[in-house]
N, C-alpha and C positions, 0 to 999 in steps of 0.2 A: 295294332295301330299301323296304320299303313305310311310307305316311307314318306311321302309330301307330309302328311300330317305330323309327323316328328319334325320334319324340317319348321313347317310352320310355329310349332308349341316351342322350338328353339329359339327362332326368330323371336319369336313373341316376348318371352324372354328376357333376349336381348335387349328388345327396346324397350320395355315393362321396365330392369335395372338401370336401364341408358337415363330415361326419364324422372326414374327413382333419385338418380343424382341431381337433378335440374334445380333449385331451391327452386319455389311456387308462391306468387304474391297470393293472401289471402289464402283460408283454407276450403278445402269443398267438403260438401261432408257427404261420406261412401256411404255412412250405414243409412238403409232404407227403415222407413217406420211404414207399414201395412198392416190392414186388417185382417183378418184368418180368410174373409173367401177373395178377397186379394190378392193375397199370398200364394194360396194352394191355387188360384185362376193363372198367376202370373206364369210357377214350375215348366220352364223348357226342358227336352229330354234332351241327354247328355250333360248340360249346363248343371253346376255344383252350388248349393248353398248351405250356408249355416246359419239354424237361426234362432231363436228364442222369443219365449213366450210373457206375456205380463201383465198382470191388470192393474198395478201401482206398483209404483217405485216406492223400495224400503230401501233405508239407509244402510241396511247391512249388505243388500245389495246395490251400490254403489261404486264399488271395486271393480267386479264383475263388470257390469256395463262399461265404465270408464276403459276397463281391457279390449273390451270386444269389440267397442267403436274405435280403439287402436290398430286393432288387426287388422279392420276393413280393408286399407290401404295395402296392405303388405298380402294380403289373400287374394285382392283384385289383380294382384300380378301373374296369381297362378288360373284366372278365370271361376274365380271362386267370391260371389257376392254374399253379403252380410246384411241379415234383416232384422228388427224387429219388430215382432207382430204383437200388435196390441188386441187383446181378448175382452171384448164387452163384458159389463159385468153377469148377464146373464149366459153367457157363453160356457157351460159346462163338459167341452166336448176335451177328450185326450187329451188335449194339449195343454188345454187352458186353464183344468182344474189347479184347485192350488196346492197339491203335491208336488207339480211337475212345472208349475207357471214357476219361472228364475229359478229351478233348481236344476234343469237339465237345459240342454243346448240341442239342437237336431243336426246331421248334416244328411241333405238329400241328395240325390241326381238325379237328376227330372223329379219326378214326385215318387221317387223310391227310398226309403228312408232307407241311409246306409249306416248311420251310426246315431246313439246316443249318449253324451257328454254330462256328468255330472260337473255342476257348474265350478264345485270348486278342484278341477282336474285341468281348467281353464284360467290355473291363475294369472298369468302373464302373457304377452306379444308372442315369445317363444313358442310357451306351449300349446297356445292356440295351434300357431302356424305347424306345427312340428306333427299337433295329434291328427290335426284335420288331415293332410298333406301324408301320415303315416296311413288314413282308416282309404283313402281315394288310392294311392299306390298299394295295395292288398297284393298285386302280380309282380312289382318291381320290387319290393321289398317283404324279405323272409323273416320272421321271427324264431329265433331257436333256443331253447331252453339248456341243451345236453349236447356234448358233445358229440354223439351219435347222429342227432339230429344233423351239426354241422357238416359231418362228414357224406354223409347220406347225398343232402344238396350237391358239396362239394364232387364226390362220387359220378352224380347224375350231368355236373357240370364238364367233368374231365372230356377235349376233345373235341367239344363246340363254343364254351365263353369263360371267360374269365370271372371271379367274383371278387366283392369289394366287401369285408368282413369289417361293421363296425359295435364299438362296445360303447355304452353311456350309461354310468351308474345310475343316471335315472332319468323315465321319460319324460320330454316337456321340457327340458334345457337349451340353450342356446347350440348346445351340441349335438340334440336330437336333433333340433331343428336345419342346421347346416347338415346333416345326412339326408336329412328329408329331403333339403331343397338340390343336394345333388342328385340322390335317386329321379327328380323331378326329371333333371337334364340327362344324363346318364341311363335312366334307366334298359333303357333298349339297347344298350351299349354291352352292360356291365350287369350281371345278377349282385343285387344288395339282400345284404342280411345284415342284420339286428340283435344285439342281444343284450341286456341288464344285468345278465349272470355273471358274477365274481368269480363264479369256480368256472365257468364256462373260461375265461378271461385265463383264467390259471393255468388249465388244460390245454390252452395254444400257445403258454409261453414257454420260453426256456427258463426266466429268469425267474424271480418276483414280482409279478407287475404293480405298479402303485394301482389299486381299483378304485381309487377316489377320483382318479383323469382319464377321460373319454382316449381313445386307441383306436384307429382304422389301419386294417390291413389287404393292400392289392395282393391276391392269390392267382396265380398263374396256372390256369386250369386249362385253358386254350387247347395246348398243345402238349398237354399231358395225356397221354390213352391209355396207361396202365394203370388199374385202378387200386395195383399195390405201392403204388406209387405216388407219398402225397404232392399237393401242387406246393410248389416256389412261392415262399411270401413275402416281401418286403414290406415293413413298418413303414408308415408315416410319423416321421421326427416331431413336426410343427403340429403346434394346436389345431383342432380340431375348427375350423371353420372355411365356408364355404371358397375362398380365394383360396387357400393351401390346400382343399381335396381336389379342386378343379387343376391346380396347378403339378398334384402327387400324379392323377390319375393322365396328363397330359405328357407329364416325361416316362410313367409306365407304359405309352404308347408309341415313343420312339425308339428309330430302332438299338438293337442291342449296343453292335459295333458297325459304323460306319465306314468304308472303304474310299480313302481320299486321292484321288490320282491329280490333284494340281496344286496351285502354292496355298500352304494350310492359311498364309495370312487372309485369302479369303475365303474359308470357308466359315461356315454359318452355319450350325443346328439349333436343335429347340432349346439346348443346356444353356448355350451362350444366350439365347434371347432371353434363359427364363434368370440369369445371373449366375450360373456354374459354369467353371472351369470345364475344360474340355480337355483331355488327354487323347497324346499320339504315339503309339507305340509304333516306332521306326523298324517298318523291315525290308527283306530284300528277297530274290525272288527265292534263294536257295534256302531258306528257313521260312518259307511263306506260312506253310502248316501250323508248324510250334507255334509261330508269332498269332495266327490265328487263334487257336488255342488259349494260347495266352491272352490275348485282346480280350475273349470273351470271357474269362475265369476270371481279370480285373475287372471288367464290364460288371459281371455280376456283384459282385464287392461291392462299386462305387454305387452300384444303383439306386436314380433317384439323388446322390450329391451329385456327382460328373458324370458325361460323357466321356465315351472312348471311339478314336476316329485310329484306322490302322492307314499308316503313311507309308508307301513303296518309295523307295529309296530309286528303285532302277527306272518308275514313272516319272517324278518331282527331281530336280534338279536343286539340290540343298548346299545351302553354302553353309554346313557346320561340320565339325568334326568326325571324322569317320567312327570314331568309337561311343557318339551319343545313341542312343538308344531309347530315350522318350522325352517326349516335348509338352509343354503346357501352357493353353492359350487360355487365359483369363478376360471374362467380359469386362474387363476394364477398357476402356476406349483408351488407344493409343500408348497399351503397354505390350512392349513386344513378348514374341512366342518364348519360352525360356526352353533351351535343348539341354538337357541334363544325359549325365551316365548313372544309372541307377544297376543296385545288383539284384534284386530280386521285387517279386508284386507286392511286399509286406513296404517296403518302401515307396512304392505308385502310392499305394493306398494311405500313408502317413503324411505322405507331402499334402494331397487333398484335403485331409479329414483336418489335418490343422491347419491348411492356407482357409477354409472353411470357415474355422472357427474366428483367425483374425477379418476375416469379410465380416463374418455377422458383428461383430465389435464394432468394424468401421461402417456399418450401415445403421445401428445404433446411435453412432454418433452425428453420421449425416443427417437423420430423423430428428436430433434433438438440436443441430444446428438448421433445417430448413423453415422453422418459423422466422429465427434473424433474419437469413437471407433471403426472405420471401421481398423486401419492399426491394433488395438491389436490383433483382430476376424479373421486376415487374412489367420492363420491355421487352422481355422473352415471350412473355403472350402473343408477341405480336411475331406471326410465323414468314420470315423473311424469304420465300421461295415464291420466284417466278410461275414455276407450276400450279402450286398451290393457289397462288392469286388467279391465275388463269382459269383453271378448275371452276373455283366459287363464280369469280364472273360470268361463266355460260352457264352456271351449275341447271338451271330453268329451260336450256336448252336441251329438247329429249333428243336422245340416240337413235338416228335410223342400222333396228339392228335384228331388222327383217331377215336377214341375208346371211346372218353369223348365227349357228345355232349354239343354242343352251343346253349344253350335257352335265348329265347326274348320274351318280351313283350306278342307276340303273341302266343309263343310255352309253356310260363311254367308251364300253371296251367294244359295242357292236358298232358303234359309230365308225371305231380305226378300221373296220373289217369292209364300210360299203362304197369307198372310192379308191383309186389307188393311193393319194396319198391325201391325207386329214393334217389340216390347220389347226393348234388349241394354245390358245391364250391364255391362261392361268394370270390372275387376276385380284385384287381385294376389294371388293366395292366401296370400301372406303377409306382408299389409299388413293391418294390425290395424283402420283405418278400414275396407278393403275387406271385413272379414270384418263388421265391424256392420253394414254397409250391405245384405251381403248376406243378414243376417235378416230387416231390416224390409224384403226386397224378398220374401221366404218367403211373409210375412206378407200382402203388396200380390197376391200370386197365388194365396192364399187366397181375400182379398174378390173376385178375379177370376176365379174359378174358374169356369167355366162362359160364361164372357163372349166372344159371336161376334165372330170380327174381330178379335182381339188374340192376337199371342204373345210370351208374356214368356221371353225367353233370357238366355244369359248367355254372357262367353267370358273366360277367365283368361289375361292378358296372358302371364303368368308363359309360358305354353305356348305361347301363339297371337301372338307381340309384331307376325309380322306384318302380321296382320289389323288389330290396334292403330294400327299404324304407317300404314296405309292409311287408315282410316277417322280419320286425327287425332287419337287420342287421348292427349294430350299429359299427360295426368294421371290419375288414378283412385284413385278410385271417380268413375265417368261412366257414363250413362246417354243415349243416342239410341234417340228414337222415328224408323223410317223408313217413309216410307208410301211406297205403289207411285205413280209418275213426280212425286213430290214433294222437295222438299230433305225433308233429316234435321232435326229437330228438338234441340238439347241441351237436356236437363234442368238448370234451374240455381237447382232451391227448396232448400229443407231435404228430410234425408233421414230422415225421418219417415213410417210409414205411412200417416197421411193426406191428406199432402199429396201424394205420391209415386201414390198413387191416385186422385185428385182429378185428376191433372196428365192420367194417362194416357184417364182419362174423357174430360177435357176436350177432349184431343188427337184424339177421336174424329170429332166435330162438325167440319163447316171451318170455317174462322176465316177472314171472316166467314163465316155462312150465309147464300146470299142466301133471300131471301122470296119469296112472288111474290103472297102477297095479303093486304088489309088485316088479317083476320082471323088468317093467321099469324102475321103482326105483333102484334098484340095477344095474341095464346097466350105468341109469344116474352116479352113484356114481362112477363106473368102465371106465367113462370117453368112454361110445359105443353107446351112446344116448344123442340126436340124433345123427345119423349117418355123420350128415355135418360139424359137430364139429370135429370129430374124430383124426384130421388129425393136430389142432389145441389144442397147451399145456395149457391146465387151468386150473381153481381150479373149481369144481364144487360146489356148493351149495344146498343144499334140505331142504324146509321146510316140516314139520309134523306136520300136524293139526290133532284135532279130532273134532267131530260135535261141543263141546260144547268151542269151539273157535273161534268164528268169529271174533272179535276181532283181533284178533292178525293175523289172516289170512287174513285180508280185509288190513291190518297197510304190509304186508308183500309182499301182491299183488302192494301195490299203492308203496314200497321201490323198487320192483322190477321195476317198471315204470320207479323211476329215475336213475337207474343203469343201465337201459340198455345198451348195448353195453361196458359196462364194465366188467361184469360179466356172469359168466350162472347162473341162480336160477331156481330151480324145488320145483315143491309143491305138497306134497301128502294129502289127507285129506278123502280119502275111509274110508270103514268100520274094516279095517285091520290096522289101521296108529298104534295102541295101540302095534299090535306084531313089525311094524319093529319101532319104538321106542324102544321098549325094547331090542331090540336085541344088540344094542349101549347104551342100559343104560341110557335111558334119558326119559322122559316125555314130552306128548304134553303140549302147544306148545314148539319147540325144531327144531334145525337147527344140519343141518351134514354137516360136513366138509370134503370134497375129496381132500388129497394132490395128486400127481403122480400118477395117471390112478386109484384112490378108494384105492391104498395099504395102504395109512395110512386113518382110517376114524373118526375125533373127533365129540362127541356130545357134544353139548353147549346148554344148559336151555336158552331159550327163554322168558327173565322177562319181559323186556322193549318192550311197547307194539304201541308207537307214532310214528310214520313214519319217523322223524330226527330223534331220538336217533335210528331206527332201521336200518336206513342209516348208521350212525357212525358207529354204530358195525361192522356191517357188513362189512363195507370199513376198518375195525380195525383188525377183523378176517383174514380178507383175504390177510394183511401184512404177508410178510414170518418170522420164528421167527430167524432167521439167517442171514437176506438177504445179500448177494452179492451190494455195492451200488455201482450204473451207473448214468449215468447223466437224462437216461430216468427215475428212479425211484426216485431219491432221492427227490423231491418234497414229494413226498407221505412220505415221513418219515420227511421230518422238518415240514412238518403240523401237528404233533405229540407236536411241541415244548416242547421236551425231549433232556436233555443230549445224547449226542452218546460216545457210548464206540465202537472205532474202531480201528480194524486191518486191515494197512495198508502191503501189501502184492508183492512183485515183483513176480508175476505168481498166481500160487493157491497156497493158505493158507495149509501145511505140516497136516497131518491126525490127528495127537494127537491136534495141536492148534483147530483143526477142532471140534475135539469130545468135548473138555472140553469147549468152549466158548458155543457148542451147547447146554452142560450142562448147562452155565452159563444162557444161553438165557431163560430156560426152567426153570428155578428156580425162587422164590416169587421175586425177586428183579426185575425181566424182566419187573415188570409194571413201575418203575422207571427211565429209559433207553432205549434206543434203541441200541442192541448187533448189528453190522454189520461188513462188512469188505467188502472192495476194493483190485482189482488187478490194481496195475498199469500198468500194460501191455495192458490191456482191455482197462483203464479209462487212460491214461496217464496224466489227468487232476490232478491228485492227487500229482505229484508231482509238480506244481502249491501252491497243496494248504499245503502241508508240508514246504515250504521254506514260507510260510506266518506265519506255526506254529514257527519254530527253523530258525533262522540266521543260522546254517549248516543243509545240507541233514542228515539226522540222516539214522542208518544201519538197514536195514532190514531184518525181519518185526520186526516192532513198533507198538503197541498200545498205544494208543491216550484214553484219555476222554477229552470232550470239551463241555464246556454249549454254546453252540453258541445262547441262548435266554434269558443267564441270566449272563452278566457280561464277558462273550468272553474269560474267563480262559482255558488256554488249560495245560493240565497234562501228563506227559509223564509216562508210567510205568517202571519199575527201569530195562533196558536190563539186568542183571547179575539174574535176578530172572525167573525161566522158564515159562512158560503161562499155568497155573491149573486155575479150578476152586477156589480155598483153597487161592492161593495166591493173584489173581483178587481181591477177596471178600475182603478181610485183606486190600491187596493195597485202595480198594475203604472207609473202614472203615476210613480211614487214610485220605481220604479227606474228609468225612462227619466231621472229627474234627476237621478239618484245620491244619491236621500235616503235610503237605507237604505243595511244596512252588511250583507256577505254572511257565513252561517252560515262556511263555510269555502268554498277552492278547492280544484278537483282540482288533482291533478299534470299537470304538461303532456307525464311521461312516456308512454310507450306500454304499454299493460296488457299484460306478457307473464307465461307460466308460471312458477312459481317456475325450471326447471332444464329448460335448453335439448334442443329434442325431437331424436330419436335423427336421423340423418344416415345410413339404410340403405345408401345408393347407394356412401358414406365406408367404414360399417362394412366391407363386400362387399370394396372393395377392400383394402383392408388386413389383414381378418382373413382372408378367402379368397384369395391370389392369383393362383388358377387357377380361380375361379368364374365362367362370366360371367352378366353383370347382366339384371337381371331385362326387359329389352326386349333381347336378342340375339337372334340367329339360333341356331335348335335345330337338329341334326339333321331334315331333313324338312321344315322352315321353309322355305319361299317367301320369296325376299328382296324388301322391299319396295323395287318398282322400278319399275311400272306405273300412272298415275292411277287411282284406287278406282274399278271397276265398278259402285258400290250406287250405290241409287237418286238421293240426295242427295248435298249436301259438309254441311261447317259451315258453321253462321254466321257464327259468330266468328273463326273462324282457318282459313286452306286454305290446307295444305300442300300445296306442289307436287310434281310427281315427283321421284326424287332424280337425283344426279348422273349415272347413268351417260343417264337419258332423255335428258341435253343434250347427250350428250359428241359427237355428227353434229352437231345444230344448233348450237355457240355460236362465233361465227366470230370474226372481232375489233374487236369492239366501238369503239367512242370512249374514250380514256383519262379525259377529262374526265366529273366528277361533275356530274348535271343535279339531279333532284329540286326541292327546290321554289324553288331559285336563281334569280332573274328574268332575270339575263344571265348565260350560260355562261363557264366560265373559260376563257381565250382560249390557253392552252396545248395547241394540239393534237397529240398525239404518235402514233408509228407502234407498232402493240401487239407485242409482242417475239413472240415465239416459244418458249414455254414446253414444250420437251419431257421435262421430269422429270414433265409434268402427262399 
């Protein structure tokens, strides 16, 4: 089956169980009644049917029929229609005699009889769906009797796919039926096998198995190539139905141990979305190995309950105790990370498997309290996002999206290879940020039309999860520029048309540029270099090196890397770098500042020599000392977590309030504050947030000081005094003593929504529970299993290959936990031998 055609039988699917939940006024009725040359006239090839024969209805078969007109509805989801053919009574051909009239059942394709069903093998909905759905999947799913047989498969599989082993003491249960209807999905994914066998069952366990309860086991065949060597199995815990295999066979697909290089409070995996805990083994760079090691030896353990994410100590900036050494983020919303000292993996693995056990207790009880509380939650339906309204309102509006191409599976790694740098979107088609995002991206390839070197693509998670999954995309709406033999770039401004084009422009240029002569230099500065910028308002940047600075020009090159697309940085380091230094009064190394096309140009001494500090600066420098605040900027200045001294303004700010705050900006105090000021006319947000400061609108303009990070005092400056420098200063003197008294305080609550935003991943499972979630494996899907071939990784997060990549390598490790422990815990133990793993 070729891959569209998996994508499509996926989709299909989709909406097939989407619709399945929808209640429907009145019933329609699926099953067909035709007559035999009807019947065999109507046979399209390919197209599946089940049918049966009859020339009067007997009470004994009653049952039977009543079943089969059940199934109709539930078969028509897999493109499989349900007839009855009624046989004249002279009609004594094959089908019609009365040996076979309501005693067998046929299933065709096209007009090729694939199976015959004796009627009472068809006693219920199940085993309908389950036998039909087993005899049509003949190539996705295996039957095996012996354990010989098992291994054989298993054997043939080592090296190319993984297999999914399931047991059901007998066929035609609710439990066959749910392997059926993953194999359905799955199968191109995953080889299934089947088997009824009790001893079969025996001969894969360690234990006793109960053989009166159905058992599926993920087999880790992948990346096994020794064929003395069995694959890695993990059990599935949960019953046997189709929401728990889609959901086993989803966290078998991510990866093993995740590599976290920013603050864990935001990171995101599939364990957190799917309700498991996430563990971080804390390490540092001089015990990186062991801790690796170890990451992956717990990894293995937890698999399938938690994730394990390895946290660098020397990357992330942690405010806990030196001597913690593993952390645990629970999908609980709004409970913090908990950093624990733990002495060895037999303890990672006990805090889980019983914090586990009390989760499913209190989701027990949540289930048995959410009928009560269904009538208080009844205004929760109603989804309080701007977005989200905005969305629906154009939803009938189509996308001009001629211009952004659609990459798959097959199209995306050749795509990053045919311009210099490639635009991609990552996306959910039915995620209502994903769909704004992806207007004003319409919009971004409009103003880009025509533009050499750039291709703006896109790829819908929804379809492609695992492209998604390869390239990290751990959330979306996300945007990666990749350039050819460069890391990838994440986009991480507002998603605004002109920033979003700004970014990609910028992304153009390398970051630095080097120069090579005085004169470019000075172009750069004058905002005419390069030439493609020109047109575009920036601040430019220039570093100056001299030979005997490598240092701080290798710390400057690698700053440049991560700003790209935010900034333009130029680097000069010729033999002349000493004169245009001096010319600005500065020393290598030394940075130059270009406001408005080079007319103003500051030299700033270059102390700070480390790559983060020369990020901050830099991202510090290039705040305006004035600015104008918008809703697009003003992140960047509360990330300052500084008081704001601001003038609040109905239009532009009058020339003199303009000059003397400019003053004010520019004076020793500026490091203490942030000088800004808003128009409301522009921002009309601000009058919002002045009726949050004063119970009356106050007259404008007004300046405000507000610690909005230390105690939410907000301070009014006294209207009857005019806006100097001289008087500001005095007025602020007067609050460093505590001599004034504050208009009002904020709350020290957290500004949320009025009515908590929907829970998609929640809704899915619960209201669909045979849909799977929107990063699964499709039909056609490529399991993400292979480190990502594109050009680059992330910055920010790199995920490693998943489980099955380690399942050869991960031998057995040290019990004891290292990370950033200064002396090892002195319990050394021999690693068991995990073969349910």
């Amino acid at each position: 089956m070729s891959a569209q055609k998996d994508r499509w039988v996926s989709s299909f699917f989709f909406l097939l169980f989407c619709a399945s939940s929808i209640p429907t006024r009145g019933s329609v009725r699926l099953l067909q009644e035709l007559s035999p040359q009807e019947y065999f006239s109507s046979l399209q090839a390919g197209r599946a049917s089940l049918s049966y024969f009859s020339h009067n209805v007997s009470p004994r078969a009653q049952p039977f029929l009543e079943q089969i007109e059940n199934s109709a509805e539930a078969l028509q989801d897999y493109g499989i229609s349900v007839v009855k053919v009624n046989c004249p009574k002279e009609d004594v051909s094959r089908y019609c005699v009365k040996e076979n009239a309501l005693r067998k059942a046929y299933l065709f394709r096209g007009n090729v009889l694939i199976r015959e069903f004796p009627t009472d093998a068809l006693f219920d909905v199940n085993a309908i769906v389950a036998n039909v759905l087993f005899a049509l999947l003949f190539n996705e799913v295996k039957y095996v009797e012996t354990l010989a047989d098992l291994q054989n498969i298993e054997n043939a599989l080592k090296g190319r796919s993984n297999m999914v082993f399931a047991y059901v003491p007998a066929t035609g249960t609710a439990e066959h039926r749910a392997v059926m209807e993953a194999a359905f999905v799955y199968g191109t994914v995953h080889q299934f096998v089947l088997t009824t066998e009790a001893t079969l069952l025996k001969d894969t366990s360690n234990d006793e198995p109960d053989v009166s309860s159905a058992r599926l086991l993920f087999c880790h065949c992948q990346w096994t190539t020794d064929l003395a060597q069995p694959c890695r199995r993990t059990a599935m815990e949960q019953a046997l139905t189709m929401l728990n295999i889609h959901r086993h066979l989803k966290l078998m697909g991510a990866p093993l141990v995740t590599e976290v290089t920013e603050d864990p409070e935001k990171v995101s995996t599939v364990h957190l979305q799917l309700g498991l805990p996430l563990v971080f083994i804390l390490s540092q760079k001089e015990t990186y190995e062991a801790d690796r090691r170890t990451a992956e030896f717990v990894a293995w353990q937890l698999l399938g309950k938690a994730g394990v994410a390895l946290l660098s100590r020397d990357l992330v900036d942690l405010n806990v105790l030196l001597r913690s050494n593993v952390a645990l983020k629970t999908p609980d919303e709004g409970v913090p990370i908990k950093y624990l000292v733990l002495e060895d993996t037999d303890e990672v693995i006990t805090l889980v498997e019983n914090k586990s056990k009390v989760e499913q207790i209190q989701e027990d009880e949540e289930e048995e309290e959410e009928d009560e509380g269904e009538k208080e939650n009844n205004n929760q339906d109603i989804q309080d996002d701007q977005v989200v309204e905005a969305v629906s309102r154009d939803k009938k509006r189509e996308l001009p999206l001629e211009q952004i191409r659609a990459l798959t599976e097959e199209t995306f790694h050749s795509a990053l290879l045919e311009t210099a740098r490639t635009v991609v979107l990552f996306y959910a088609s039915w995620e209502a940020v994903s769909l704004a995002v992806l207007r004003s991206y319409t919009e971004v390839a409009d103003h880009l039309k025509g533009t050499r070197g750039v291709l703006l693509s896109r790829v819908n998670c929804w379809d492609w999860p695992g492209i998604c999954t390869k390239e990290n995309v751990t959330q979306f709406p996300a945007i990666k520029i990749y350039k050819k033999g460069e890391r990838s770039v994440m986009y991480d401004g507002m998603w605004e048309t002109e920033e979003l084009t700004s970014f990609i422009m910028l992304s153009r240029v390398s970051c630095p540029l080097k120069l090579a002569t005085v004169e470019e230099a000075e172009g750069y500065l004058r905002g005419e270099f390069p030439s493609e910028l020109s047109s575009y308002h920036h601040t430019s940047l220039l570093g100056v090196f001299s030979t005997a600075t490598s240092e701080a020009r290798e710390a400057f090159e690698e700053a440049g890397n991560i700003l790209s697309g935010h900034v333009t940085m130029g680097m000069y380091f010729e033999d002349d770098a000493l004169a245009l230094s001096r010319k600005y009064a500065v020393s290598p190394p030394a940075l130059l500042l270009a406001r408005s096309g080079g007319r103003s140009v500051e030299g700033i001494a270059l102390s700070k020599q480390s790559v983060q500090d020369m990020v901050q600066m830099i991202r510090y420098e290039l705040l305006d000392i004035f600015p104008e605040i918008t809703v697009q900027n003003l992140p960047r200045y509360l990330q300052l977590r500084k008081p704001f001294l601001i003038l609040f303004s109905d239009g532009d700010i009058g020339q003199m309030e303009s000059k003397e705050m400019l003053k004010l900006a520019k004076g020793r105090p500026q490091q203490a504050f942030v000088a800004c000021w808003l128009n409301l006319r522009k921002t009309p947000v601000g009058h919002g947030v002045l009726k949050a400061y004063f119970a009356t609108m106050p007259s404008l303009p007004v300046l405000i000081w507000v610690k909005l990070h230390a105690g939410g005092q907000v301070f009014k400056f006294p209207s009857e005094q005019s806006i100097t420098e001289m008087n500001i200063l005095s007025w602020l003197e007067k609050l460093k003593a505590g001599l004034e008294i504050p208009s009002s305080t904020l709350s020290e609550e957290d500004w949320k929504p009025p009515l908590p935003a929907y829970d998609f991943l929640q809704m899915m499972e619960t209201a669909v529970p045979e849909l799977p979630l929107h990063t699964s494996h499709r039909r056609g899907d490529t399991p993400a299993r292979r480190p990502p071939e594109n050009p680059g990784g992330d910055i920010t997060v790199q995920e490693e290959p998943s489980q099955d990549t380690r399942a050869e390598k991960v031998g057995s490790p040290g019990r004891d936990l290292r990370g950033t422990v200064p002396r090892l815990a002195a319990r050394e133990k021999q690693s068991k031998r995990h073969s349910e793993l």
